[in-house]
TORPA-4810 file (N, C-alpha, C, O; in nm, 3 decimals):
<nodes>
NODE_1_0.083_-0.121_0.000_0.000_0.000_0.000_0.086_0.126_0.000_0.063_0.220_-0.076_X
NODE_2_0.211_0.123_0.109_0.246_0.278_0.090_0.400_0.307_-0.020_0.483_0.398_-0.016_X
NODE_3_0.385_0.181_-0.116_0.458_0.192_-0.228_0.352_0.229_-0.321_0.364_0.346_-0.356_X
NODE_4_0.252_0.169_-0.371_0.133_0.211_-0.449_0.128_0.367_-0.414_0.204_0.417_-0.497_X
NODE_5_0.080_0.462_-0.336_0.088_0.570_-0.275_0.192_0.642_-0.321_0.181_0.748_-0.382_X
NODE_6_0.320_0.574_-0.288_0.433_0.640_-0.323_0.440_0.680_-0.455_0.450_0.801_-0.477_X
NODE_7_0.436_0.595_-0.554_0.450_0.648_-0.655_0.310_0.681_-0.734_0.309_0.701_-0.856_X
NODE_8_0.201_0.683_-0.658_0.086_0.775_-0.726_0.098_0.919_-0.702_0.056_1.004_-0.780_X
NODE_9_0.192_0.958_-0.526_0.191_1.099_-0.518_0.327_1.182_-0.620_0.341_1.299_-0.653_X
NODE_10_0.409_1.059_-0.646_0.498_1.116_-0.756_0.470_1.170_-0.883_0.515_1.269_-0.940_X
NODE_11_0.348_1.048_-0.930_0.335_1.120_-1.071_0.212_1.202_-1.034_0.173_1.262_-1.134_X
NODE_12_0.159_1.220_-0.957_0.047_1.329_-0.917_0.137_1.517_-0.936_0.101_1.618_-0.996_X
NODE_13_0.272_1.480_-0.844_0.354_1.584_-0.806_0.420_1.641_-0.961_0.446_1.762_-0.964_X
NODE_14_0.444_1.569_-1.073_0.497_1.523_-1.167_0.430_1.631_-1.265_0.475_1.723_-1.334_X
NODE_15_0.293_1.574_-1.240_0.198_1.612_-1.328_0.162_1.791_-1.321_0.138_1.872_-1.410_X
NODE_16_0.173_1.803_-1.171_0.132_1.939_-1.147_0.246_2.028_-1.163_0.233_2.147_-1.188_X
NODE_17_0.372_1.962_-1.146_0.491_2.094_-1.200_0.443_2.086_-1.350_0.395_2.190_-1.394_X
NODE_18_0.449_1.988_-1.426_0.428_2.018_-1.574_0.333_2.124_-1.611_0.369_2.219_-1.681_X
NODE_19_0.191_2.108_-1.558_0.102_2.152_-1.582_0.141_2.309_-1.558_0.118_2.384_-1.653_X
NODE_20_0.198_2.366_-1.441_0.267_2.494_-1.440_0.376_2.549_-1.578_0.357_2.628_-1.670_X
NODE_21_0.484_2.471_-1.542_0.563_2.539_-1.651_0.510_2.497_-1.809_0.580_2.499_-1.911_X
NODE_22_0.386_2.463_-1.801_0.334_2.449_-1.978_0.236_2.578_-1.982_0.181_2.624_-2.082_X
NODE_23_0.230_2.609_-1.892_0.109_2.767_-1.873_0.215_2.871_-1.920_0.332_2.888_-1.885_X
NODE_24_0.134_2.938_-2.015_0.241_3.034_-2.083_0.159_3.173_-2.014_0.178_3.283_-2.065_X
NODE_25_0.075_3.159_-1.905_0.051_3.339_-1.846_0.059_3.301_-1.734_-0.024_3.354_-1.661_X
NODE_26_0.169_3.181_-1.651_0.209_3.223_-1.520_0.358_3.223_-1.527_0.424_3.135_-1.583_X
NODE_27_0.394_3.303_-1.480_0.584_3.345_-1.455_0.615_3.313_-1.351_0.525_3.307_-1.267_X
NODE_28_0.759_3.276_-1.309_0.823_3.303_-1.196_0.755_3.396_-1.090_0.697_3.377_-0.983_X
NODE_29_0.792_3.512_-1.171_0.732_3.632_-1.069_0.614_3.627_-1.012_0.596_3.634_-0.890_X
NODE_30_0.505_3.610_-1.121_0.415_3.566_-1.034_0.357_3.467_-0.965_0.244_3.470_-0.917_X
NODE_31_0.437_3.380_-0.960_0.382_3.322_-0.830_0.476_3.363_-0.743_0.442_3.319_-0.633_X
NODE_32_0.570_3.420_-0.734_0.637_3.424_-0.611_0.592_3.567_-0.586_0.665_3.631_-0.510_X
NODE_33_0.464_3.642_-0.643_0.382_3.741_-0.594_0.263_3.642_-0.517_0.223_3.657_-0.401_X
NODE_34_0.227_3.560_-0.592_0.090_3.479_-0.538_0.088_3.438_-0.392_-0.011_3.435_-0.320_X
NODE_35_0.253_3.396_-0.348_0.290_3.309_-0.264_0.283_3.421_-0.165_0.205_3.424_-0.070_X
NODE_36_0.372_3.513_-0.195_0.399_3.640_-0.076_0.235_3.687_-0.021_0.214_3.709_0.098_X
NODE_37_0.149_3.697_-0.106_-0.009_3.743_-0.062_-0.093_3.631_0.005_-0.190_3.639_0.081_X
NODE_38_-0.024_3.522_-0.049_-0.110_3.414_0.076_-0.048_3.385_0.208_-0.096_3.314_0.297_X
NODE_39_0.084_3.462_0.209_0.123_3.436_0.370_0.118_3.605_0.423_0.162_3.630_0.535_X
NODE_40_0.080_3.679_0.365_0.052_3.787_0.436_-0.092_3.771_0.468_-0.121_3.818_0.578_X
NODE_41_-0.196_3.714_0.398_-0.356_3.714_0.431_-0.368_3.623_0.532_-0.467_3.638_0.603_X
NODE_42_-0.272_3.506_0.565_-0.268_3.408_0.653_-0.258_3.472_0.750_-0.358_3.455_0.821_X
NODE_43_-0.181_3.545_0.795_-0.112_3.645_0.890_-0.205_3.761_0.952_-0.186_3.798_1.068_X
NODE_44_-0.281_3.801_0.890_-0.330_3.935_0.932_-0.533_3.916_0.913_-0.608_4.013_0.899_X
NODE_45_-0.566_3.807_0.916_-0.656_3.775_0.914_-0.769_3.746_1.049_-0.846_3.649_1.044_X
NODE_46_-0.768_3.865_1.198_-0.852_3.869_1.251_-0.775_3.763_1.359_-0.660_3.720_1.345_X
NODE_47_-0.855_3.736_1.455_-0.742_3.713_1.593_-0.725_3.531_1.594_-0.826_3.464_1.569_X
NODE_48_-0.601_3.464_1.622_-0.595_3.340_1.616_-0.690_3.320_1.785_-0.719_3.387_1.884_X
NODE_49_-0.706_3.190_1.730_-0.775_3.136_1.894_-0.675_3.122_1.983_-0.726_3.026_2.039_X
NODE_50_-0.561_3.141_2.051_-0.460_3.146_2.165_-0.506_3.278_2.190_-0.587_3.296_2.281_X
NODE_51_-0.477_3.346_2.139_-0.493_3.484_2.171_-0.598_3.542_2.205_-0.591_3.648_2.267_X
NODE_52_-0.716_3.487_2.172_-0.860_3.528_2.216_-0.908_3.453_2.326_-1.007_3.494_2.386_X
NODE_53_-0.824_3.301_2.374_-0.789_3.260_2.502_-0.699_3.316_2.634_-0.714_3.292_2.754_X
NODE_54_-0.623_3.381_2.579_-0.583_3.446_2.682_-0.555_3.568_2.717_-0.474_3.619_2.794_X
NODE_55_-0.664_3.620_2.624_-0.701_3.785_2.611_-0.895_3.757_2.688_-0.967_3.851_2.654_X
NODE_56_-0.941_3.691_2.741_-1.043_3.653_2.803_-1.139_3.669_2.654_-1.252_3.704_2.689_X
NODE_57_-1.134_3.659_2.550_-1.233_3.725_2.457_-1.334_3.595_2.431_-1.454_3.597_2.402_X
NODE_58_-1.243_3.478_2.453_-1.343_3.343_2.441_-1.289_3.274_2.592_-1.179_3.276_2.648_X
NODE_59_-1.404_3.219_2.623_-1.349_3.186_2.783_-1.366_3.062_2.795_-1.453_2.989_2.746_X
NODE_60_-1.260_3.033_2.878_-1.198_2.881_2.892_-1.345_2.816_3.009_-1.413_2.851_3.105_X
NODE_61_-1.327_2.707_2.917_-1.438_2.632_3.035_-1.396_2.487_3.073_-1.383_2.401_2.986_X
NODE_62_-1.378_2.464_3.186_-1.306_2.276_3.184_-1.446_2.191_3.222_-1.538_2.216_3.300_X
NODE_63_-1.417_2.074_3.126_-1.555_1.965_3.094_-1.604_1.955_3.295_-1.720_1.953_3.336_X
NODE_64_-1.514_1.953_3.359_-1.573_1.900_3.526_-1.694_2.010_3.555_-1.795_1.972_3.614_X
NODE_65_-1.680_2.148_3.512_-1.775_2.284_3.524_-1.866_2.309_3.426_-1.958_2.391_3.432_X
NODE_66_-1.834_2.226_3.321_-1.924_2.260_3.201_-2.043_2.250_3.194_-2.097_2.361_3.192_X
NODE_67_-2.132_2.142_3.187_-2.198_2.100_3.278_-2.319_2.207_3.364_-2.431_2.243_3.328_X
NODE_68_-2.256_2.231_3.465_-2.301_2.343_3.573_-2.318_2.478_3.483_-2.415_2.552_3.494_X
NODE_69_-2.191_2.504_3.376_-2.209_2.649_3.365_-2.319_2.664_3.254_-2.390_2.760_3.225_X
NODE_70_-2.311_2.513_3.189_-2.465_2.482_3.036_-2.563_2.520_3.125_-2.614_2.631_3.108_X
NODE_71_-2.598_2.453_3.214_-2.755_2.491_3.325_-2.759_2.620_3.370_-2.867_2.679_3.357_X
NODE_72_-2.643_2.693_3.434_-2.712_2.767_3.510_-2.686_2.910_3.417_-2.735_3.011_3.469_X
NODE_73_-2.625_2.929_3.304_-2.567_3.067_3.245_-2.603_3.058_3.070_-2.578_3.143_2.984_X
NODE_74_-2.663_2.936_3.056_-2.719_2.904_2.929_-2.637_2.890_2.814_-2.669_2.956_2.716_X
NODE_75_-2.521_2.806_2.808_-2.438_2.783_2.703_-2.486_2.656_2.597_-2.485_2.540_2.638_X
NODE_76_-2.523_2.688_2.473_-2.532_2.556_2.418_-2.388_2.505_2.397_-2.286_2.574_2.408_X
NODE_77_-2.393_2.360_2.361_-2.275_2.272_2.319_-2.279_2.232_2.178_-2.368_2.160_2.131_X
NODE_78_-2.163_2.291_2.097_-2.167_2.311_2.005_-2.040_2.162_1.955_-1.920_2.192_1.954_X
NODE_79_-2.067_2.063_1.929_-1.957_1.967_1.878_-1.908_1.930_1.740_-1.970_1.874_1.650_X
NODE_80_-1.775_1.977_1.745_-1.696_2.030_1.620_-1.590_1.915_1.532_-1.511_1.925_1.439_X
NODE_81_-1.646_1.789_1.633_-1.600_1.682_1.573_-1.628_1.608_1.443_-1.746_1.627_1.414_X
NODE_82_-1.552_1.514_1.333_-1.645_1.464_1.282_-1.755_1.369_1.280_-1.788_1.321_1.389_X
NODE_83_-1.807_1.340_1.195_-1.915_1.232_1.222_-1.872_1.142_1.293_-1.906_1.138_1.411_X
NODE_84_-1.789_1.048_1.240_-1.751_0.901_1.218_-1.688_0.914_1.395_-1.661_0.806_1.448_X
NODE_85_-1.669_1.033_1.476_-1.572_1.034_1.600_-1.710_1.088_1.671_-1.675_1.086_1.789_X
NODE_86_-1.843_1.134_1.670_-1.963_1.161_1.693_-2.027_1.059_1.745_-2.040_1.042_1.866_X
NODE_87_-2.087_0.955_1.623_-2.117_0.850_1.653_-2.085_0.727_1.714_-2.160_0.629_1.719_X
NODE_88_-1.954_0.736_1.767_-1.874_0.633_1.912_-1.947_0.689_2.048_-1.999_0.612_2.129_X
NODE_89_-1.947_0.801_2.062_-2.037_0.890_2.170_-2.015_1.025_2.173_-1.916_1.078_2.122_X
NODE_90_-2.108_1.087_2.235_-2.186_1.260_2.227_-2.238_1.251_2.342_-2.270_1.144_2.395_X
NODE_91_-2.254_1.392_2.406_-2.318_1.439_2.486_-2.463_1.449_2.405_-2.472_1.496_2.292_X
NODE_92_-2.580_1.397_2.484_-2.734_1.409_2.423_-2.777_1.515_2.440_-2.806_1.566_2.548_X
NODE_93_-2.790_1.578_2.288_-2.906_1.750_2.339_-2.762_1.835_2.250_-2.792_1.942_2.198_X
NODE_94_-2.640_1.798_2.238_-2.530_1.899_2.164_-2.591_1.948_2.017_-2.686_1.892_1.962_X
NODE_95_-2.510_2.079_1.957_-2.517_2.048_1.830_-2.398_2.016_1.785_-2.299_1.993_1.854_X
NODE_96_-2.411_2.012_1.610_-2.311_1.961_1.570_-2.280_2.008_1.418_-2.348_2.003_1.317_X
NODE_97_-2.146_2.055_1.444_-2.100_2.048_1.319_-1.944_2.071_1.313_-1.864_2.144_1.371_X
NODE_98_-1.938_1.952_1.195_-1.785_1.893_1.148_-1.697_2.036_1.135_-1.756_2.116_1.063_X
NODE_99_-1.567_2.087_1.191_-1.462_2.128_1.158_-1.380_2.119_1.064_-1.321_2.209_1.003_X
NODE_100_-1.374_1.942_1.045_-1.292_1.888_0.957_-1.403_1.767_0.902_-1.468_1.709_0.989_X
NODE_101_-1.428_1.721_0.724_-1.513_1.644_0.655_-1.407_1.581_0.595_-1.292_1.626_0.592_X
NODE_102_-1.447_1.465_0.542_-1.334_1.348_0.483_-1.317_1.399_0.344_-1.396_1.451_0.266_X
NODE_103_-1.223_1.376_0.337_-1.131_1.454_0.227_-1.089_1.358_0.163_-1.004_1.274_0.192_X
NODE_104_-1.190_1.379_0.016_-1.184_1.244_-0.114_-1.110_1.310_-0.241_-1.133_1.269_-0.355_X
NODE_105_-1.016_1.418_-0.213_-0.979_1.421_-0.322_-0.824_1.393_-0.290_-0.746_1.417_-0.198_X
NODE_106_-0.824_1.311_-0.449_-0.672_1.251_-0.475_-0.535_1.365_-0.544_-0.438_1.336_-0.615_X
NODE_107_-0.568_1.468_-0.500_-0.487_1.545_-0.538_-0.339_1.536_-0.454_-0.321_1.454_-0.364_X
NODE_108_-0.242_1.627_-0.498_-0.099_1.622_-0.450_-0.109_1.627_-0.271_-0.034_1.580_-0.185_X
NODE_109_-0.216_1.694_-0.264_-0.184_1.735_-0.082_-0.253_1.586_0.009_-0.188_1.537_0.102_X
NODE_110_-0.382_1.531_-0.033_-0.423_1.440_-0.033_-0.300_1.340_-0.030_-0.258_1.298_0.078_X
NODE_111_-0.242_1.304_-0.152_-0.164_1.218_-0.160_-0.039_1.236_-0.003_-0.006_1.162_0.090_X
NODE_112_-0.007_1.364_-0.043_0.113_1.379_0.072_0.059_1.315_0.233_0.138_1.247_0.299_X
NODE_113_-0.049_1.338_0.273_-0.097_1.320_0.403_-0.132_1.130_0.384_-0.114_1.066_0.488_X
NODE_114_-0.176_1.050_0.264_-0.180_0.972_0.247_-0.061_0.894_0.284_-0.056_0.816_0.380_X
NODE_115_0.058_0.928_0.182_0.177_0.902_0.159_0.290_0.890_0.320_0.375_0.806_0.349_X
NODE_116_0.231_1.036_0.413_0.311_0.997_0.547_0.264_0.905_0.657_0.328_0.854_0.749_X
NODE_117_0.093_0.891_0.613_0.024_0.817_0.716_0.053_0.644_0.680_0.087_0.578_0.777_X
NODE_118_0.045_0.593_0.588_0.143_0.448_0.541_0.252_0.460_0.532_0.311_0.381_0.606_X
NODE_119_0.320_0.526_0.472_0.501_0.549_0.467_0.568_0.550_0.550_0.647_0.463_0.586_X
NODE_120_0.545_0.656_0.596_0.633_0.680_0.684_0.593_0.686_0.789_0.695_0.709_0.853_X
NODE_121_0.472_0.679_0.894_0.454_0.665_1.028_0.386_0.509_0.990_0.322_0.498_1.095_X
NODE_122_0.370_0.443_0.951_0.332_0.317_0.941_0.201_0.244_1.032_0.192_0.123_1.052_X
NODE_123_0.096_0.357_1.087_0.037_0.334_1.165_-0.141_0.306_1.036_-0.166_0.347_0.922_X
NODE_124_-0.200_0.240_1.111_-0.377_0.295_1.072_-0.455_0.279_1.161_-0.465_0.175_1.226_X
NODE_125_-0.531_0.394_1.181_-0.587_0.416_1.274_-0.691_0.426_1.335_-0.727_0.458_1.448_X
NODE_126_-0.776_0.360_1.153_-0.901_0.358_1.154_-0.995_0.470_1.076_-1.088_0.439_1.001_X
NODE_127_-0.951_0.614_1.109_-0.957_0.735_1.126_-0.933_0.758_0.926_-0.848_0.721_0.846_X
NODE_128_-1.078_0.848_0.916_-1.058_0.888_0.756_-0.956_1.011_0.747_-0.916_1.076_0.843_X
NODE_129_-0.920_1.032_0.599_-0.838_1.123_0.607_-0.960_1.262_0.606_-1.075_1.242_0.567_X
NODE_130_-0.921_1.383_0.649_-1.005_1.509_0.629_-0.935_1.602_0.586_-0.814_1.589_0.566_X
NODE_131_-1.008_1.726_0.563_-1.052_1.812_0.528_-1.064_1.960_0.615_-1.127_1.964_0.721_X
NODE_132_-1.017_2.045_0.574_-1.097_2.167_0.657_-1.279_2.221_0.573_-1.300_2.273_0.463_X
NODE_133_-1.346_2.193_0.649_-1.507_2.202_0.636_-1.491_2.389_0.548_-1.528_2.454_0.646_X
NODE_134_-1.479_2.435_0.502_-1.487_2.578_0.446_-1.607_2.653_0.470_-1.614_2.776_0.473_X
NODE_135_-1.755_2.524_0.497_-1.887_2.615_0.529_-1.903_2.568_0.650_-1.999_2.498_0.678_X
NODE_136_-1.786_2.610_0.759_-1.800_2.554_0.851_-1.904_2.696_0.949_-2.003_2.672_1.017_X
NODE_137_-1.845_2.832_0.928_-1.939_2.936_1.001_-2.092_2.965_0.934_-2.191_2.998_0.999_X
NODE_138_-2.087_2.946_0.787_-2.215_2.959_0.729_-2.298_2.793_0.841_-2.392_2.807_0.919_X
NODE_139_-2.264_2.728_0.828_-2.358_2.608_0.871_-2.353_2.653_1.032_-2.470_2.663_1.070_X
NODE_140_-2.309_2.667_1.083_-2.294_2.715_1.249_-2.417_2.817_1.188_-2.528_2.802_1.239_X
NODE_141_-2.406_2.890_1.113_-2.482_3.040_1.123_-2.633_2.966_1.125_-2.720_3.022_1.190_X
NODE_142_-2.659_2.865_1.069_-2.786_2.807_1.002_-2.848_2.760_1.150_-2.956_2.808_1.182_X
NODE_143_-2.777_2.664_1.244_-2.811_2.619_1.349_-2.833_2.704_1.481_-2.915_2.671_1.567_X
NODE_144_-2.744_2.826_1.489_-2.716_2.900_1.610_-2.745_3.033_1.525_-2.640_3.094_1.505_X
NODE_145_-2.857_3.095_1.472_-2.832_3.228_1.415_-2.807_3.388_1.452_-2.767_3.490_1.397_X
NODE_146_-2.875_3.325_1.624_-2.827_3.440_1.682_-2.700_3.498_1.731_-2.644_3.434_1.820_X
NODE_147_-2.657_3.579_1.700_-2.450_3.591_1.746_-2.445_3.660_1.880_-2.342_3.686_1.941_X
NODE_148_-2.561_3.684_1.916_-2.505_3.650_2.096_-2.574_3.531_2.136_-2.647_3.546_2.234_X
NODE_149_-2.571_3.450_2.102_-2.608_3.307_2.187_-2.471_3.269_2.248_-2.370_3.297_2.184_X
NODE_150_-2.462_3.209_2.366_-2.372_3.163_2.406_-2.361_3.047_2.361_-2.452_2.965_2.376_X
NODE_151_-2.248_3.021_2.298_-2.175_2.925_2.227_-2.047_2.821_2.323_-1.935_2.870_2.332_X
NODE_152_-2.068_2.712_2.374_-1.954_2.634_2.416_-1.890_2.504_2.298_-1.942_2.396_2.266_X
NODE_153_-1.732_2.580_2.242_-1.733_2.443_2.161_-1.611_2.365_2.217_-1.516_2.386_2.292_X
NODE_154_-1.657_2.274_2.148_-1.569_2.116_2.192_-1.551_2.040_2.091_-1.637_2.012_2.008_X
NODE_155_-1.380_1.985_2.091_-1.399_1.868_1.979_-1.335_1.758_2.122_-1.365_1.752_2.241_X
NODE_156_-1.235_1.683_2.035_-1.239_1.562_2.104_-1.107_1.576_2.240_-1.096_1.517_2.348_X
NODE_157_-1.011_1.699_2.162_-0.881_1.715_2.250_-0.852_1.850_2.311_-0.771_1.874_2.401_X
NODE_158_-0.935_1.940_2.243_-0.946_2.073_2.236_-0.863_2.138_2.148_-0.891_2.257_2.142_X
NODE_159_-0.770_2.104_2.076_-0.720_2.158_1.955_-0.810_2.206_1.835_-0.792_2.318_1.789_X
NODE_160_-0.900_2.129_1.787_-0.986_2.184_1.679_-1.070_2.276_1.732_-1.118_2.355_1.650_X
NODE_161_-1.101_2.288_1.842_-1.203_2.343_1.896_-1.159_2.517_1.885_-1.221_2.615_1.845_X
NODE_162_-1.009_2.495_1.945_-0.970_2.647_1.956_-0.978_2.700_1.841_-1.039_2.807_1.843_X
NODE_163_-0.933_2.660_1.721_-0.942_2.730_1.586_-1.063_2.747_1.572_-1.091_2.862_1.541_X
NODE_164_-1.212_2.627_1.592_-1.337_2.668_1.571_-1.397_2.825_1.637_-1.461_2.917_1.585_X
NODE_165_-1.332_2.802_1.795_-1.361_2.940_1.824_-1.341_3.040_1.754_-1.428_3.117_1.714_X
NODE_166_-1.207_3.048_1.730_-1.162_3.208_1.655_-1.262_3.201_1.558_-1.334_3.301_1.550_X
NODE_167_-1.290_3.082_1.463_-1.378_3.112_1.349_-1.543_3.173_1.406_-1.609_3.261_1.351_X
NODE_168_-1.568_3.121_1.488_-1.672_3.198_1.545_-1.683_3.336_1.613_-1.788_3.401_1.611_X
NODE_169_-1.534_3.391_1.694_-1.543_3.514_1.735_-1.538_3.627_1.585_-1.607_3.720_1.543_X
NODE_170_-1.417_3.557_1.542_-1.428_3.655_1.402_-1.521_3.678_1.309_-1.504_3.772_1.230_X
NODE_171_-1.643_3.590_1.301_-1.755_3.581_1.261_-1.869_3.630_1.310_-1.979_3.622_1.254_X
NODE_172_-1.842_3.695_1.441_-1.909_3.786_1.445_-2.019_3.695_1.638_-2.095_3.732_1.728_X
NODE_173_-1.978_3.625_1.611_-2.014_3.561_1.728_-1.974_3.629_1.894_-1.854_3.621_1.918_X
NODE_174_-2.049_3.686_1.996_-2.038_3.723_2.081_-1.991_3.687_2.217_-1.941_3.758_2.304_X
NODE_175_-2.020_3.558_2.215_-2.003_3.442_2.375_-1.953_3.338_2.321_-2.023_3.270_2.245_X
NODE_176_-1.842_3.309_2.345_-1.754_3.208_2.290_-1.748_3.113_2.437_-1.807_3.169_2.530_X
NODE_177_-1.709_3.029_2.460_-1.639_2.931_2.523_-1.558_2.844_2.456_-1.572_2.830_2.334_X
NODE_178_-1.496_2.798_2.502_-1.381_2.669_2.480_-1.372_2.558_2.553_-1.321_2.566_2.665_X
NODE_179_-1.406_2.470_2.519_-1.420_2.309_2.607_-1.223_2.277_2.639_-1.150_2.231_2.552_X
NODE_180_-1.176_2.316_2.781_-1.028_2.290_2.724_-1.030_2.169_2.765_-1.106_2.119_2.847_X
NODE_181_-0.921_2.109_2.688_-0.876_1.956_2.706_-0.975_1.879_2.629_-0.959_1.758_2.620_X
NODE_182_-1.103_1.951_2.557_-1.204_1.832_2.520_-1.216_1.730_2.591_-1.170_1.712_2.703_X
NODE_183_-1.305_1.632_2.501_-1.397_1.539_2.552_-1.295_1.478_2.631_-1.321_1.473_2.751_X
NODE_184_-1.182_1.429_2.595_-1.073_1.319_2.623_-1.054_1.393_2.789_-0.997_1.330_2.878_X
NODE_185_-1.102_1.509_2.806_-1.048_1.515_2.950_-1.149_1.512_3.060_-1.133_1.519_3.181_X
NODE_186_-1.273_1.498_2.978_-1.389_1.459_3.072_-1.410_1.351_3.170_-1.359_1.241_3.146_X
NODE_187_-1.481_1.370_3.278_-1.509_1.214_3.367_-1.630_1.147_3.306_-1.658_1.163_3.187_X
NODE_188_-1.684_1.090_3.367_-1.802_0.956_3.353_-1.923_1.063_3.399_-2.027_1.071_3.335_X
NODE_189_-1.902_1.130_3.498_-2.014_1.220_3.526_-2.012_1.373_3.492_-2.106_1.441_3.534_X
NODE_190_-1.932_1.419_3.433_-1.927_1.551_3.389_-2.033_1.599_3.325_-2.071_1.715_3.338_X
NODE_191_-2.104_1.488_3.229_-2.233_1.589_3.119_-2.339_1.458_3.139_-2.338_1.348_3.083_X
NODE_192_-2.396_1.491_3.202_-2.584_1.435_3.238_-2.590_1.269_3.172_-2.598_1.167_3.240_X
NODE_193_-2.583_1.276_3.029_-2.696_1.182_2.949_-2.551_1.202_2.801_-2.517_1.308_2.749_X
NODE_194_-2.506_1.088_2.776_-2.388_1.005_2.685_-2.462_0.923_2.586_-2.515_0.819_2.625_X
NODE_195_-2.469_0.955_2.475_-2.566_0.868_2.371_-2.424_0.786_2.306_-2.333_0.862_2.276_X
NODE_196_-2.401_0.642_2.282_-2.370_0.639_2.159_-2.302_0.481_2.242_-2.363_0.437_2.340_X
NODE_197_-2.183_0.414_2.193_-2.121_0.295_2.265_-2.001_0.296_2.319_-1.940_0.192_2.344_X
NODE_198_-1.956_0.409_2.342_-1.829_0.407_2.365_-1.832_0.543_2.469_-1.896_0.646_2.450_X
NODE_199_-1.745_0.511_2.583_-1.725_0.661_2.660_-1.693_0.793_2.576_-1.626_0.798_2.472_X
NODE_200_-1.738_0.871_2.626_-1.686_1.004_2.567_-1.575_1.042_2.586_-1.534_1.106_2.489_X
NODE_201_-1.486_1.031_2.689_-1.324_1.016_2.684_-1.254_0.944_2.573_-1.151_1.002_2.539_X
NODE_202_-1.279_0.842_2.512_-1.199_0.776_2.449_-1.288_0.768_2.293_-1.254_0.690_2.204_X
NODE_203_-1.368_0.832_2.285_-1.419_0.835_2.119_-1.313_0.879_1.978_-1.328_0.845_1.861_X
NODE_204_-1.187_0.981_2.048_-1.135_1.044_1.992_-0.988_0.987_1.950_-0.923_1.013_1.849_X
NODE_205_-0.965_0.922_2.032_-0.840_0.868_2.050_-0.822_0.801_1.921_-0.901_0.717_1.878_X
NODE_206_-0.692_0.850_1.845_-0.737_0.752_1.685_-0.562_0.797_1.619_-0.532_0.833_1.505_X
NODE_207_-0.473_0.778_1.739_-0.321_0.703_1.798_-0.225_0.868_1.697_-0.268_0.965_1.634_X
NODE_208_-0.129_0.832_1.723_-0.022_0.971_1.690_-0.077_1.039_1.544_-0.117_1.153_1.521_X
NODE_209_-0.062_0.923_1.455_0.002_0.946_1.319_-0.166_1.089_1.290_-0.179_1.185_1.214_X
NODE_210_-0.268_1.020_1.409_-0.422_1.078_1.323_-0.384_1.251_1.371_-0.393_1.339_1.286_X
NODE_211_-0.346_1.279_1.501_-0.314_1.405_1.562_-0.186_1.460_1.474_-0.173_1.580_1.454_X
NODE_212_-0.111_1.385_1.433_0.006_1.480_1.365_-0.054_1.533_1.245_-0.025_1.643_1.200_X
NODE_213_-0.154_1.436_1.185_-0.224_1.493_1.074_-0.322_1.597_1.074_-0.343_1.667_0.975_X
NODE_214_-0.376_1.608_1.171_-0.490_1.707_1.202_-0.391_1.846_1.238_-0.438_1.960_1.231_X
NODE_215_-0.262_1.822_1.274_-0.224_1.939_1.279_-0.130_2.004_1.221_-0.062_2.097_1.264_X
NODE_216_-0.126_1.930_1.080_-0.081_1.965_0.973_-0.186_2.052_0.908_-0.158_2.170_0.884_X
NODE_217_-0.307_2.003_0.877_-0.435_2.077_0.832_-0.480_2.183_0.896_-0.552_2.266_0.842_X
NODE_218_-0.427_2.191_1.064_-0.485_2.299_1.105_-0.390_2.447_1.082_-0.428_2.564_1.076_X
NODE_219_-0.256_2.388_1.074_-0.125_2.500_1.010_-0.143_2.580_0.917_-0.104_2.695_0.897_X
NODE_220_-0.255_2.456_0.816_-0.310_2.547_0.653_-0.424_2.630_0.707_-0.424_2.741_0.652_X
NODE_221_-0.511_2.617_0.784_-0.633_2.721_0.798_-0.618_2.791_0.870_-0.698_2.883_0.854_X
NODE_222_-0.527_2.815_0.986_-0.547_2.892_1.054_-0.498_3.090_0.986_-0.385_3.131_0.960_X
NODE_223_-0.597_3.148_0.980_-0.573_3.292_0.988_-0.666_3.320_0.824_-0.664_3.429_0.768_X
NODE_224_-0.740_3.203_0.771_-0.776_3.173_0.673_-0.930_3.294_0.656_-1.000_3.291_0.555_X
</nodes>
């Protein structure tokens, strides 16, 4: 398998330099204009989620209080996981929507994340490859339309979650929370009523190679 891979992301890689230098209206120059404007828009694109964590602008909430602060201060639970890590178990009554969707295209970047997850970390993990969701605030907007609703999100470790925030403060969203540590740091009694077959601590767990990958993808969106 990660010889097959290997040399599909070669001639994939192969294919796409050609396809450049056979374009007779892109130059040197410009892309190395193209390149300079996508790491300045990366850059200056409205506040990363660290910073809106510890500037109080989205407020930290730990799963043992969460709970208490959903009942008594009215936070919905917003879960930013994907499906396939959903349906092992959920808090009953959350909403939901994917951060990251499985990512079916066989293109060069595809291939690359393919290519390190057999190749070279030699692990499987079960775990599909993904995607950054792009209608991820329009679909939030559809479910939660009001932008002062208090919003608590959570994925499984709290890493996706923080980027979800920023996408929600910068979007115009008013009451942020942050599930820190996610689900994985929850107890047995932290949230009421657990739908699904598997504890909510361990739904997420899906071994190194799946987290090094998720935070490769999250390197590309963030400031997006």
């Amino acid at each position: 398998m990660a010889t097959q891979l290997n040399n599909q992301f070669k001639t994939s890689i192969l294919n796409h330099k050609t396809q450049k230098q056979n374009n007779p209206f892109t130059t040197t120059t410009q892309r190395k204009r193209t390149i300079k404007f996508q790491v300045i828009n990366a850059s200056s694109n409205g506040n990363n989620g660290k910073q809106l964590i510890e500037s109080g602008k989205v407020r930290t909430i730990w799963p043992k209080e969460a709970f208490t602060i959903m009942n008594s201060e009215g936070f919905i639970l917003l879960d930013v996981r994907p499906n396939w890590e959903r349906e092992k178990a959920r808090v009953k009554g959350s909403l939901h929507v994917p951060m990251f969707v499985e990512d079916k295209d066989n293109g060069p970047l595809t291939l690359v994340k393919k290519w390190v997850h057999f190749g070279y970390i030699g692990l499987w993990t079960g775990q599909y490859f993904t995607t950054f969701n792009y209608e991820f605030l329009s679909q939030v907007e559809n479910v939660v339309p009001g932008k002062d609703t208090k919003v608590l999100v959570a994925c499984g470790e709290g890493l996706r979650s923080i980027t979800a925030a920023s996408k929600l403060y910068n979007g115009g969203y008013e009451n942020v929370g942050w599930l820190a540590g996610g689900f994985n740091r929850s107890k047995d009694n932290d949230f009421l009523a657990i739908e699904g077959k598997e504890k909510l601590q361990y739904a997420t767990i899906g071994g190194a190679s799946y987290y090094f990958l998720q935070l490769l993808i999250l390197l590309q969106v963030v400031g997006k």
